[in-house]
C-alpha positions as CSV (number, residue, x, y, z in Angstrom):
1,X,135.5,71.0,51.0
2,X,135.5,70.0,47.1
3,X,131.7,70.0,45.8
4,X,130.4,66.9,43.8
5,X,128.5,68.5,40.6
6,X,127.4,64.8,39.8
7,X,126.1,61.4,41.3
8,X,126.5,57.8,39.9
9,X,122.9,57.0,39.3
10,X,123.1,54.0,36.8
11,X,123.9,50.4,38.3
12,X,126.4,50.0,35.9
13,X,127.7,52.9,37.3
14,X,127.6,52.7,40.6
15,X,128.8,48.3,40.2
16,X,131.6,49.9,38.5
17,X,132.9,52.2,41.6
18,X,132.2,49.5,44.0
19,X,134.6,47.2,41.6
20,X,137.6,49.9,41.8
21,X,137.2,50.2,45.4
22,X,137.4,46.5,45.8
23,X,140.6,46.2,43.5
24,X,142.0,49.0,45.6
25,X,141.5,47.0,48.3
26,X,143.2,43.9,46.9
27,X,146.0,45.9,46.6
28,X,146.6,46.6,49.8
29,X,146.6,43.1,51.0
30,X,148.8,42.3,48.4
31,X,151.3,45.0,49.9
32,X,150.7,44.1,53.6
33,X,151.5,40.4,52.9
34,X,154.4,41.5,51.0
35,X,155.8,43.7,53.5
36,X,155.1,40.8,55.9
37,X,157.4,38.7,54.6
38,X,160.4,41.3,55.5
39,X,159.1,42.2,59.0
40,X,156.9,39.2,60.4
41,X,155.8,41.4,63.7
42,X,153.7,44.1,61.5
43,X,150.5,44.5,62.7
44,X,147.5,44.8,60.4
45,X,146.8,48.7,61.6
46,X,148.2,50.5,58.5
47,X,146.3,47.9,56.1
48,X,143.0,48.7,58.3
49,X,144.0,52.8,57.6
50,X,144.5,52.2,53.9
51,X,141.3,49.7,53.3
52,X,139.1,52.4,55.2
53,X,140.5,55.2,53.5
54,X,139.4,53.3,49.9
55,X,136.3,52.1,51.0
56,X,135.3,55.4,52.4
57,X,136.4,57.0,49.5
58,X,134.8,55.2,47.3
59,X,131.7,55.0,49.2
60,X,131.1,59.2,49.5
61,X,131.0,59.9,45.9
62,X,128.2,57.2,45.5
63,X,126.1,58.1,48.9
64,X,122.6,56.9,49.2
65,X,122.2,53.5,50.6
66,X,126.2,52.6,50.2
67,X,127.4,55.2,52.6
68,X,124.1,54.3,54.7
69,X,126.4,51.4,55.4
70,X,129.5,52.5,55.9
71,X,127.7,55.2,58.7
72,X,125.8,51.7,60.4
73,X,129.1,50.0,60.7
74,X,130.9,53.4,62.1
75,X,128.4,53.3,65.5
76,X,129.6,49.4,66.0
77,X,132.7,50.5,67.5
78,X,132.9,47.5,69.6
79,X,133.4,45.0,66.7
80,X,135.0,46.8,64.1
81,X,138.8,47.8,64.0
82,X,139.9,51.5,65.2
83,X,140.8,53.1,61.6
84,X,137.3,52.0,60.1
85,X,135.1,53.6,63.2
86,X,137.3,56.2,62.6
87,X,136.8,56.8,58.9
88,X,133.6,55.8,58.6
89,X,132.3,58.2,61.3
90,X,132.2,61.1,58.9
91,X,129.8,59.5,57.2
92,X,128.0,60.9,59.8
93,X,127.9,64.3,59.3
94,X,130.9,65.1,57.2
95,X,131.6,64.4,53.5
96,X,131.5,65.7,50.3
97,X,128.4,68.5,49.1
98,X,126.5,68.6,45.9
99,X,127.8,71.7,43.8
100,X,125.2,74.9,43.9
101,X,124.2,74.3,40.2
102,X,122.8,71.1,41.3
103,X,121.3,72.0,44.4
104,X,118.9,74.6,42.4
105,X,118.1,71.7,40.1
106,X,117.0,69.4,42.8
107,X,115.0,72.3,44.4
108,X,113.1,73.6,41.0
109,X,112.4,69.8,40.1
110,X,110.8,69.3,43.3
111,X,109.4,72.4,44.6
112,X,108.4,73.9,41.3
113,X,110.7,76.9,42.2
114,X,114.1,77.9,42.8
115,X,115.0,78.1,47.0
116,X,115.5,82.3,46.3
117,X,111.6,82.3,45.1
118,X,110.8,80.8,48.1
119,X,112.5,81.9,51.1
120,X,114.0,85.2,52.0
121,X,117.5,84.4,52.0
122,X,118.9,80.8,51.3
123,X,122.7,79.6,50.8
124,X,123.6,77.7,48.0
125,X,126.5,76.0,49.9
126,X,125.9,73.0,52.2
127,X,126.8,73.1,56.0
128,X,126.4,69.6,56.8
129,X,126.6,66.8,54.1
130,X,125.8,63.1,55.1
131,X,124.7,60.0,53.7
132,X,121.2,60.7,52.4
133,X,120.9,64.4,52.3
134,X,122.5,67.5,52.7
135,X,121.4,71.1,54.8
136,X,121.1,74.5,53.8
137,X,120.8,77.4,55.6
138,X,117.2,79.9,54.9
139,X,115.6,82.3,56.4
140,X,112.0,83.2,56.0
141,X,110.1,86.0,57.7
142,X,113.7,86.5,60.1
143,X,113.5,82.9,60.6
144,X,116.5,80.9,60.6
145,X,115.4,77.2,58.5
146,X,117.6,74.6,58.3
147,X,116.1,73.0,54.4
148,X,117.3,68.8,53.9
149,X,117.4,68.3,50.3
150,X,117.9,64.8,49.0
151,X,120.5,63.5,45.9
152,X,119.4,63.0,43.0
153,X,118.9,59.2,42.5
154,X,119.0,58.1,45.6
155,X,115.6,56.5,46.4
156,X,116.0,54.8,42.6
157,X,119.7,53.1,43.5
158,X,118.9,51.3,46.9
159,X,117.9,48.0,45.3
160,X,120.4,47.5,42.9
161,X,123.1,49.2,45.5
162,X,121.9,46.2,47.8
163,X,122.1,43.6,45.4
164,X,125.5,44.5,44.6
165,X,126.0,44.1,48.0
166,X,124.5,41.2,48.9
167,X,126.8,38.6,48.3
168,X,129.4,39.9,50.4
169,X,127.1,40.4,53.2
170,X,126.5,36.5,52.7
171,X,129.6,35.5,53.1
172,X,130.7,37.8,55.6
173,X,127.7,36.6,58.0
174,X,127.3,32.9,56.7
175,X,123.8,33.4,55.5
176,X,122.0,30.7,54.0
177,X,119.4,30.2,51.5
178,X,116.4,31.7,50.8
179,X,116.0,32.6,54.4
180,X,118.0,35.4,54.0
181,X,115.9,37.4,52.3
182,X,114.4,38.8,54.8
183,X,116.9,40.5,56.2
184,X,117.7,42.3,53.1
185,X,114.6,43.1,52.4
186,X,114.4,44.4,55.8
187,X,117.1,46.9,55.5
188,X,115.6,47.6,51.9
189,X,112.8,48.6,53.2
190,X,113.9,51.0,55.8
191,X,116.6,52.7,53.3
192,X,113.4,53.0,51.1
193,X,111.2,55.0,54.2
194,X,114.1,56.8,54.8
195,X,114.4,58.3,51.4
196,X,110.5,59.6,51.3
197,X,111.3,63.0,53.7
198,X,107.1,63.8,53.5
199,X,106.8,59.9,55.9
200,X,109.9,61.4,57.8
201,X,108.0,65.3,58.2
202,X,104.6,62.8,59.6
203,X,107.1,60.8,62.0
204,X,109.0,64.0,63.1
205,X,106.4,65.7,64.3
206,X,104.8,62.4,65.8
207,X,108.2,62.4,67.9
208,X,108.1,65.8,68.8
209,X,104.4,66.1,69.9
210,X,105.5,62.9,72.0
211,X,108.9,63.5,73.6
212,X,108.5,67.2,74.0
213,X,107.6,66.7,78.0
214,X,111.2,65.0,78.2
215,X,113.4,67.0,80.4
216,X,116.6,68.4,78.7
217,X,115.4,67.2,75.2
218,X,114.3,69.8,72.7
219,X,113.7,69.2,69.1
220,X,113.1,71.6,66.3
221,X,109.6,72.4,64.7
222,X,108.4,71.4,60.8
223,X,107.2,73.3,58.1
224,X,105.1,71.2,55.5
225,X,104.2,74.1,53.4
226,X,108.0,74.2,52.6
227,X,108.6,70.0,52.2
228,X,108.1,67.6,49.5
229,X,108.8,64.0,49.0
230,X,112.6,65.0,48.7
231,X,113.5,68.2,50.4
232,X,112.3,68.6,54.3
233,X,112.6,72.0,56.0
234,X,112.9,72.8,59.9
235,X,113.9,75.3,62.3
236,X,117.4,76.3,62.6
237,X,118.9,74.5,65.7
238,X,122.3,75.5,67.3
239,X,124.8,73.6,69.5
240,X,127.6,71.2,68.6
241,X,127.4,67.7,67.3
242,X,127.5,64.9,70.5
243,X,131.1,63.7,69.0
244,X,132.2,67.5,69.7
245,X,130.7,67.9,72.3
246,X,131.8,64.6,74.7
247,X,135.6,65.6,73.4
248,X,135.6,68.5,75.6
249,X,133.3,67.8,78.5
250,X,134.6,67.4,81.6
251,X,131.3,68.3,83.9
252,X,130.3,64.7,84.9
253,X,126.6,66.6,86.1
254,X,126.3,67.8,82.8
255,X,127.3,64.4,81.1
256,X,124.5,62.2,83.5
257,X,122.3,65.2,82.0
258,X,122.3,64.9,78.4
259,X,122.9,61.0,78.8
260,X,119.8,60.9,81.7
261,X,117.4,62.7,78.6
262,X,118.6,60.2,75.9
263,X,118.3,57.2,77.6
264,X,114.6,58.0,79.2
265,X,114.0,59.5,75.1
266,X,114.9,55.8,74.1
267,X,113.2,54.0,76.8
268,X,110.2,56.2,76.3
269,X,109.9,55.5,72.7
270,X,110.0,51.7,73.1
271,X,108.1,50.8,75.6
272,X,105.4,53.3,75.2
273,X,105.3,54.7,71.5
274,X,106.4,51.0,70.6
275,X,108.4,52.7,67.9
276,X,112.0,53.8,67.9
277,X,114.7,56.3,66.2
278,X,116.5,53.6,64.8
279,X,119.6,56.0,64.1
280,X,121.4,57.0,67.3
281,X,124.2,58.1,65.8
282,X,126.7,61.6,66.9
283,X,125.3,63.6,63.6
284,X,121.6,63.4,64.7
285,X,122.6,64.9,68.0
286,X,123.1,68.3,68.8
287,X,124.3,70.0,72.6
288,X,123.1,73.6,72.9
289,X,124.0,76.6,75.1
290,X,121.6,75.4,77.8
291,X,123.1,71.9,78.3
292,X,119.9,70.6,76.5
293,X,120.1,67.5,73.9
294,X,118.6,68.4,70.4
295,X,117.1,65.6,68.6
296,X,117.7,65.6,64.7
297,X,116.2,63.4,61.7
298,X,113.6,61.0,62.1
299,X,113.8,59.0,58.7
300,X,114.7,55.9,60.6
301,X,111.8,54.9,62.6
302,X,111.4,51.2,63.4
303,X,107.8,50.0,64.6
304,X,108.1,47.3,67.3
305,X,105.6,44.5,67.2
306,X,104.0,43.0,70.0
307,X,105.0,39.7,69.0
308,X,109.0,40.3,68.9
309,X,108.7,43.4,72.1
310,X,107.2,40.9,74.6
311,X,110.0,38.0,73.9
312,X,112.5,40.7,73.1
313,X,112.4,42.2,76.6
314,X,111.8,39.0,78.7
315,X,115.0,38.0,77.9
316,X,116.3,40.6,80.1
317,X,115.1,39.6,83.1
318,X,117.7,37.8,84.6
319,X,115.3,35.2,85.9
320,X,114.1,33.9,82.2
321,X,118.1,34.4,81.0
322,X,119.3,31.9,83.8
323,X,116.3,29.0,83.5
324,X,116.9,27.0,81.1
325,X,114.1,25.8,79.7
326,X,112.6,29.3,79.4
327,X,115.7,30.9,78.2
328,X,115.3,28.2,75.4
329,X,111.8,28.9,74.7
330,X,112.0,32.6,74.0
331,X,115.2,32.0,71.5
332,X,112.7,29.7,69.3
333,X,110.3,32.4,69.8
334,X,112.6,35.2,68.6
335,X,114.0,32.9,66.0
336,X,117.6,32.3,67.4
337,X,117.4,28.7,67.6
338,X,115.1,27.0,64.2
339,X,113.6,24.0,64.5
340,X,115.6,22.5,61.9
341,X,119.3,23.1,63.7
342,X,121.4,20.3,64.5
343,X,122.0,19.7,68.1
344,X,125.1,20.7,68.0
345,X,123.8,24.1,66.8
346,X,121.3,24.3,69.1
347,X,124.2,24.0,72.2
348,X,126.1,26.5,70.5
349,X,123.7,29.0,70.0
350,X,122.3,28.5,73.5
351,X,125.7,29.5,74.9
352,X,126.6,32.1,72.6
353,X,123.5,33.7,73.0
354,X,123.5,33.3,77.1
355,X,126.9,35.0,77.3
356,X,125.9,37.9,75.4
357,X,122.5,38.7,76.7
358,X,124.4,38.2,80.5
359,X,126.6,41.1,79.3
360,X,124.6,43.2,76.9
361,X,121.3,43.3,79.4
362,X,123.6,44.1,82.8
363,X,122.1,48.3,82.5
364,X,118.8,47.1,82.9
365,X,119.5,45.1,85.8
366,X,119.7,47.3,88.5
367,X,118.1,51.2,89.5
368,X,121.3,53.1,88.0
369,X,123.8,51.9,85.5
370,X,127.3,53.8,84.9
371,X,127.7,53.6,81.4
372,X,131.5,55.4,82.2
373,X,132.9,52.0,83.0
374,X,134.9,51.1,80.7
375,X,135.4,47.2,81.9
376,X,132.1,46.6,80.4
377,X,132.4,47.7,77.1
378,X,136.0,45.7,76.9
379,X,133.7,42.9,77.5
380,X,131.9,43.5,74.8
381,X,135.1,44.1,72.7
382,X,136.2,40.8,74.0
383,X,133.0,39.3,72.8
384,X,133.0,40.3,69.6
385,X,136.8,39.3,69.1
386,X,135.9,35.7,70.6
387,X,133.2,35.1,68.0
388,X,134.9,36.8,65.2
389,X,137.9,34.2,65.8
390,X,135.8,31.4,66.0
391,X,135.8,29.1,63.1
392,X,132.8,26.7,64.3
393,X,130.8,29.7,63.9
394,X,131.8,30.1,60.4
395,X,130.4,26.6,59.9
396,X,126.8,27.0,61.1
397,X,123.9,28.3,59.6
398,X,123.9,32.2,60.2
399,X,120.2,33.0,59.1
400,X,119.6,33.7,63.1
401,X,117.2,35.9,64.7
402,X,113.9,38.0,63.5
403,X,114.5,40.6,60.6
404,X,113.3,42.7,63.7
405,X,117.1,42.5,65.7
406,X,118.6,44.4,62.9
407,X,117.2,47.5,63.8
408,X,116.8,46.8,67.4
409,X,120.3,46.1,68.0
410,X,121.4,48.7,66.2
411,X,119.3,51.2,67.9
412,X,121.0,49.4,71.7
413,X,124.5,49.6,70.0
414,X,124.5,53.3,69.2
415,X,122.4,54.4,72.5
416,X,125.2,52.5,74.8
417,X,128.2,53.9,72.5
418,X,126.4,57.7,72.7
419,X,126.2,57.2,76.3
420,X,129.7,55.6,76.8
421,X,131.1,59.1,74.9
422,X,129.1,60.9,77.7
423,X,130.7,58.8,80.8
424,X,127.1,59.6,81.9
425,X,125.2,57.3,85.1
426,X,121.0,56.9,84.3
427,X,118.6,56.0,86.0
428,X,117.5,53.2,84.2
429,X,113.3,53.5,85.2
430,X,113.0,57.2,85.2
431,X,111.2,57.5,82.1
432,X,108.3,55.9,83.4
433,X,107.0,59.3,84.9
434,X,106.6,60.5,81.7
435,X,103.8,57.8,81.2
């Protein structure tokens, strides 16, 4: 794969690739509307290919907190057509390294010496490139190391990367006023954490001295006396990526497994730790030669509050979803339905938000759930193509929900998509013996 010897660091810079991308873009539309004139049946699937081939494109030579997003949108594969999932998977765990003159840099202005001073053996040349960081393989003392070193500039491009962003987010989600801001800020604010690698070395081995006693979950060990604020260093682990690995399975056992061990990891983490891996995505998962699920990367970690858990997981009792005036309650609490929505919006969001809760909360409704069948996931589908068709939704005010959802539902998205790959059946209460 082609190295990058240099990042866009500048927001002139960086506004000016996003600009290319976008005229890009308007090409294509230009050429699909065009070619629908001739043949009035073609379908929109070659303009969704080109547009997520120019996004993506454009979006991996800036990396950071621009291909952050493109890698969130990639585990929404319910809502989001097939080419773009597709595409905007490898931000995951596949796109373009920094060159090994640059590498060296980043290490001597961080570390004070070059990665050859240091360990016994290092290679210059990335094995794994994603959306923050990149891995090299070290040895020290006949120690395999896996070292995470940062890009340059990334930390000092989120905001302005998010401002540039920002408006379309508004329009694409009908955001409001000033409201807004919170969700932003929000997502600012966890790009930020995940960009200082010394708060993701303390929340790593939090996790690990936690979730060790998980069966069939294994995690690597951290050296602080080889990290800094920008490069992280950890054992070695083995095994292929979850994406890889779900390809080729056919041992259901093995499937209910791994997906038994990432479910009761999840459940674990919210409802005792009261803080999550907000990242469940295929790259930070790895299957080794013993069947076991290796947890990677714990720069994402969202803290729960008491105030949003308790509300947040009422509402999947079926009991609170189906009385009404309960139901109601808990959306004011959890900020679904203001106190300043018309009562026209109030009906509508009561509905919308019963339907989806009645789907999205059916795994915790019973001892075991089968996250194999497929019928529930072209629900979801069929949700998310009902509201994305709907013009009255358009209309309404879409500041909804605590900034807390954001991370929360993105954590539930990736866990039921990673455990849809695996076609595994849970138990849904078994982590409680871990307690």
């Amino acid at each position: 794969m082609k190295t990058i010897d240099y990042i866009p660091t500048s927001k002139i810079e960086r506004a000016s690739k996003l600009v290319q991308t976008g005229a890009k873009v308007g090409v294509n539309y230009l050429k699909y509307y065009g070619e629908k004139v001739v043949n009035p049946t073609l379908n929109r699937d070659k303009l969704n290919e080109d547009n997520a081939e120019d996004i993506y494109d454009g979006l991996k030579s800036l990396k950071g907190s621009a291909l952050k997003v493109a890698q969130m949108l990639s585990m929404d594969k319910s809502f989001l057509p097939q080419a773009y999932v597709e595409k905007f998977s490898l931000s995951q765990f596949s796109v373009p390294p920094l060159s090994a003159p640059l590498v060296l840099k980043t290490f001597k202005s961080n570390l004070g010496k070059t990665p050859y001073e240091i360990f016994d053996e290092f290679n210059p040349n990335s094995v794994n490139a994603a959306s923050i960081g990149q891995v090299h393989l070290a040895v020290k003392n006949n120690k395999k190391l896996a070292v995470k070193i940062q890009y340059p500039g990334v930390a000092n491009s989120i905001s302005s990367d998010l401002a540039l962003v920002k408006p379309i987010a508004i329009r694409m989600f009908n955001l409001q006023g000033k409201d807004s801001d919170k969700y932003f800020k929000e997502v600012e604010d966890k790009l930020i954490e995940e960009t200082n690698y010394l708060l993701e070395l303390k929340q790593s081995q939090e996790v690990v001295a936690a979730c060790s006693k998980i069966d069939h979950l294994v995690f690597p060990n951290y050296y602080p006396e080889y990290s800094s604020e920008r490069i992280i260093t950890m054992d070695w682990m083995t095994g292929k990526h979850l994406s890889e690995f779900t390809k080729d399975n056919t041992n259901s056992e093995i499937g209910n497994q791994l997906g038994q061990a990432l479910w009761d990891f999840y459940m674990y983490q919210i409802h005792v730790l009261r803080k999550v891996h907000a990242d469940p995505h295929p790259g930070n998962f790895l299957v080794n030669e013993k069947n076991q699920l290796v947890a990677l990367d714990f720069g994402c970690m969202k803290t729960i509050p008491n105030d949003f858990y308790i509300p947040y997981f009422e509402l999947v009792k079926k009991e609170i979803i189906d009385n009404k005036v309960l139901f109601s309650d808990k959306l004011f609490e959890l900020e679904i339905l203001r106190t300043d929505d018309s009562s026209e919006e109030v009906t509508y969001f009561t509905s919308m938000f019963y339907d989806l809760l009645t789907l999205f909360t059916q795994p915790f409704q019973s001892e075991t759930f089968d996250f194999s069948d497929e019928l529930f996931f072209e629900k979801i589908a069929q949700l998310g193509e009902r509201f994305a068709n709907d013009t009255n939704l358009r209309k309404m005010n879409g500041n909804r929900g605590s900034k807390h959802f954001i991370y929360m539902n993105r954590t539930f998205f990736g866990l039921y998509n990673l455990l849809f790959d695996l076609k595994a059946e849970i138990k849904v209460h078994n982590y409680q013996k871990y307690n």
